[in-house]
C-alpha positions, 0 to 999 in steps of 0.5 A, spaced: 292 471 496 292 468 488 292 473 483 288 470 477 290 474 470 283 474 465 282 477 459 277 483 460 270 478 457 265 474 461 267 468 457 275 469 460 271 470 467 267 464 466 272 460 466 277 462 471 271 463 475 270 455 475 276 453 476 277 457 483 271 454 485 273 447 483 279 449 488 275 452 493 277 459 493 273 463 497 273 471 494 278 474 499 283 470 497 282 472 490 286 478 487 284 479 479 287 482 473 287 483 466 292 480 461 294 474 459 290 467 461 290 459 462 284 455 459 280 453 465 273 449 465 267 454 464 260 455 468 254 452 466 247 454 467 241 450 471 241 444 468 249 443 467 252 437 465 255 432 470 260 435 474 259 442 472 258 447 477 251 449 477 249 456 477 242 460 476 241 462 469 239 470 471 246 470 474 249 468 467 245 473 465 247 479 470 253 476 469 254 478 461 252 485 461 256 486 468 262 484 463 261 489 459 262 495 464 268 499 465 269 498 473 275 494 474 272 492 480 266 488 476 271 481 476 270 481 484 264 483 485 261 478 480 266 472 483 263 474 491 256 474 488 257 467 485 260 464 492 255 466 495 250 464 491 253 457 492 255 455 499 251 462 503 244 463 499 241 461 492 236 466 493 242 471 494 239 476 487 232 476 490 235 480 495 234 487 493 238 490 499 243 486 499 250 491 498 253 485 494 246 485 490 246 493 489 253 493 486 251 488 481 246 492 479 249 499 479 255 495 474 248 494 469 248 502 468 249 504 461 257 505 460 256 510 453 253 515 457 259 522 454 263 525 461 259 520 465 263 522 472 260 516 476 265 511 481 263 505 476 265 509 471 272 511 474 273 504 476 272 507 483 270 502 489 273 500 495 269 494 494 275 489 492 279 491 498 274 489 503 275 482 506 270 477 506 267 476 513 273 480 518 273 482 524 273 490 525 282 489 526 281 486 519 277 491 516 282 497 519 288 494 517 285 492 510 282 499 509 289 502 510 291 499 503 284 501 500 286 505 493 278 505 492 278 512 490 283 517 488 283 520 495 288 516 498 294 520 494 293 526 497 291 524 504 296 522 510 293 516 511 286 511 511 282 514 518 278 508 519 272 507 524 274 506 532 270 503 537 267 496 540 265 491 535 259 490 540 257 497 541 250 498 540 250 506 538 254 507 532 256 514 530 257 517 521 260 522 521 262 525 514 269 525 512 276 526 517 278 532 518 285 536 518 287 534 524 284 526 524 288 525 517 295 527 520 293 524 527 289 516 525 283 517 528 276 519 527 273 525 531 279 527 535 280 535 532 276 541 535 269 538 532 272 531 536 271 535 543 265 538 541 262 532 540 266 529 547 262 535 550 256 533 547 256 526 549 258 527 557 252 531 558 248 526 554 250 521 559 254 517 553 260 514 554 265 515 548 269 508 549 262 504 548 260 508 542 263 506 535 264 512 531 267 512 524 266 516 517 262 515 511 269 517 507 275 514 510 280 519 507 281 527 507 278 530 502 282 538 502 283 544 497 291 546 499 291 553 500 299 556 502 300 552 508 292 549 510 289 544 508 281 546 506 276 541 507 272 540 501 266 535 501 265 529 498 263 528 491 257 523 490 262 518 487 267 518 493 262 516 497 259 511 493 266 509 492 267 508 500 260 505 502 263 498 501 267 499 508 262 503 511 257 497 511 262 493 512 263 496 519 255 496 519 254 489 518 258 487 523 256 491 528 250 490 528 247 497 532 241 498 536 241 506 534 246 510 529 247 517 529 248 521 522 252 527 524 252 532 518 248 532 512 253 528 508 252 522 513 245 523 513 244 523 505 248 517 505 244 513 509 237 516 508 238 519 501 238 526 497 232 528 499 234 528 507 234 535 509 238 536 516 234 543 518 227 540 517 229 533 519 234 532 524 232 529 531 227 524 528 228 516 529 226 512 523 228 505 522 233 503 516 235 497 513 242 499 518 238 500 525 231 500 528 233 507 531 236 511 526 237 518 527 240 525 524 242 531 528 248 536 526 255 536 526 259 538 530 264 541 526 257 546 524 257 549 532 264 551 530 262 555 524 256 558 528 258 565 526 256 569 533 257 565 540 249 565 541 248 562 534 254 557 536 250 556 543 243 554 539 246 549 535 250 546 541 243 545 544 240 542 538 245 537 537 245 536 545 238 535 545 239 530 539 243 526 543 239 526 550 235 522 545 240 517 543 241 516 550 234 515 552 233 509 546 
């Protein structure tokens, strides 16, 4: 890992921006940090002089207003979009899908905006401790340091997703819970057996899914002894998001469930309502087949043993779907 010292402006990237390139350092290999810095040569806009790196003019121009934001993470993201915009895809900014593209643009939002509480603004972003292309063993080890939100102070540990690389179904939860976050692993409490119940019945075999989370930490009020589930803030989960399209991207699923309104919104947006919307496949930019159906932590809360019973049957016939796509 090279660490790069900069000071905080776009012309202090610029150049040691250059001389990384010039070196062949791919970005996750790169650790950046504000202070002091060396002189290195600068970038150059299309048409550059000989032996300068040429690059598009509107990335200069993303670049310089993107400088300009609070989120330490801007260096990173700026560097990744500038390698892949060299040696992977010149066309690279015309992909508005891209989550490289859309973390560039969300770095363009105004900064003076008073109590802003965004993750941009609170420098929350998981985004520069994903590595670049990793395998899923890289990705949960990595994931394991992320402090890419204020949520791994107080949890026990990063609960990562599990499953095969290979798995066509893939499964989003919304956060660990109590028992997830002492034990390391996604869907193992009392809501991980409802959901073991849910799937066997459905004829789906647990050990070829891919089950994560959208938070990969547990967020909780302390009340005596317990720990008190809290949902996710918008900018916890945008602050997470690097990691769960990480896990997409390389998995590439047939199928992905949501469980919960939480994973739901994440992947379909606010709009989504679990009790109008639930159990209808649509096609997202993740999978062609991509549905939400309940959580399985929403059958434990039913308040009478019928009301549990019903939710139990909505979330099973849910998954009788699945197993028939």
């Amino acid at each position: 890992m090279k660490t790069v010292e900069i000071e905080p402006t776009f012309e202090s990237w610029q150049e040691a921006a250059r001389a990384l390139l010039h070196e062949g350092v791919r970005p996750a290999q790169v650790r950046w940090r504000e202070g002091p810095k060396a002189h290195q040569p600068s970038l150059h806009a299309e048409p550059a002089p000989a032996g300068a790196v040429r690059v598009p003019r509107q990335f200069l121009d993303l670049a310089r207003q993107a400088s300009a934001a609070a989120d330490p993470a801007r260096w990173q993201i700026l560097y990744d979009t500038l390698w892949r915009l060299l040696h992977e895809n010149r066309d690279l900014l015309k992909d508005a899908h891209d989550s490289g593209v859309r973390r560039l643009h969300a770095l363009l939002a105004p900064q003076d905006v008073p109590n802003r509480t965004s993750a941009a603004s609170k420098g929350e972003s998981a985004a520069p401790f994903v590595p670049e292309k990793a395998g899923l063993g890289e990705l949960t080890e990595a994931a394991a340091h992320c402090k890419g939100c204020d949520l791994y102070r107080h949890a026990t540990q990063t609960v990562f997703g599990r499953g095969s690389a290979s798995a066509r179904i893939v499964f989003i939860g919304e956060q660990p819970g109590d028992y997830e976050d002492r034990k390391g692993a996604p869907f193992v409490g009392p809501a991980g057996e409802v959901l073991e119940k849910a799937l066997a019945e459905a004829g789906l075999a647990r050990e070829k899914l891919y089950v994560t989370n959208a938070v990969k930490h547990f967020k909780f009020e302390q009340r005596g002894k317990r720990r008190i589930h809290q949902t996710p803030r918008a900018s916890e989960l945008n602050a997470c998001r690097p990691w769960l399209e990480a896990e997409l991207a390389l998995i590439k699923p047939d199928v992905l469930v949501c469980l919960g309104a939480t994973a739901a919104k994440v992947i379909f947006g606010d709009k989504f309502r679990i009790t109008r919307d639930r159990g209808q496949f649509a096609e997202t930019r993740y999978a062609s087949k991509t549905i939400a159906t309940y959580h399985p932590s929403a059958v434990l809360r039913g308040e009478t043993e019928e009301q549990q019973a019903e939710l139990y049957q909505m979330l099973l016939e849910d998954l009788k779907k699945v197993a028939r796509a």
